[in-house]
C-alpha positions, -999 to +999 in steps of 0.1 A: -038+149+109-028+119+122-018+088+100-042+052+114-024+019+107-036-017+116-023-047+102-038-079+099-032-114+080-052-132+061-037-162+041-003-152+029-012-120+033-003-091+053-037-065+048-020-029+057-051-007+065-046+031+064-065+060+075-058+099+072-035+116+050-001+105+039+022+135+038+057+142+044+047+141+080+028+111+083+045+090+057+076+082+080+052+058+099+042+043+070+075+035+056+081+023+090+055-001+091+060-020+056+101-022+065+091-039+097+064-062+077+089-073+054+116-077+078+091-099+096+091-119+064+058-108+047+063-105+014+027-105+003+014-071+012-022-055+004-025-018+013-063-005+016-063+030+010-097+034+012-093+054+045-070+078+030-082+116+025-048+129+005-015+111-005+015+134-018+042+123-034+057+115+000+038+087+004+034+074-030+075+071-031+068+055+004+049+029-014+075+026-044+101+017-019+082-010-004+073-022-036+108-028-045+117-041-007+086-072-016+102-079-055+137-080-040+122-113-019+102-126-054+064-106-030+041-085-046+029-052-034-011-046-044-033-014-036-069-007-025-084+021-037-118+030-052-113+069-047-112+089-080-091+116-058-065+089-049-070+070-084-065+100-103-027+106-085-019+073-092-027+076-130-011+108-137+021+094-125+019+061-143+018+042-112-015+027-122+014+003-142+037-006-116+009-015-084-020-042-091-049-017-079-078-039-067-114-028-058-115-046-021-091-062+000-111-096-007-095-091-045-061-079-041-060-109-022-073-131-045-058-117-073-023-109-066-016-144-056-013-152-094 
């Protein structure tokens, strides 16, 4: 399957929209993408995972690393995700305490500008 990224800004934003699955295949790109955000110097980022059919552990260390990469430059790293599927991962790990997880992109970036 393959992994569907667009990127777009709004506000201090950077909105990272993913479709497909994040594996231990596709995740690479991902972890490319959010390096080269933050390289770029946005250090606000929303991902919408609203797109996304599985995540593994692959990706959600993916997003962990970015996460740190944003707090090392004082950013913040929020989630879109209404999926109980994708929810449910991020609740048995106890990630639902380290990422902000919003119910729309208009939220997260509402919300995480706090």
């Amino acid at each position: 399957m393959e992994l569907g990224i667009d990127v777009s800004k709004t506000d201090s934003h950077a909105v990272v929209d993913v479709k497909g699955e994040i594996d231990v295949y596709t995740a690479p790109k991902l972890r490319e993408k959010l390096i080269e955000l933050v390289s770029e110097g946005s250090y606000d980022v929303v991902v919408n995972l609203e797109g996304v059919d599985f995540l593994d552990s692959t990706g959600l260390g993916v997003l962990v690393g970015a996460l740190k990469r944003v707090k090392a430059h004082d950013g913040s790293l929020s989630l879109v995700c209404t999926q109980d599927k994708i929810l449910k991962i991020f609740k048995i790990t106890g990630l639902t305490k380290v990422f902000p997880i919003h119910a729309s992109v208009a939220e997260a970036t509402g919300a995480s500008s706090e």
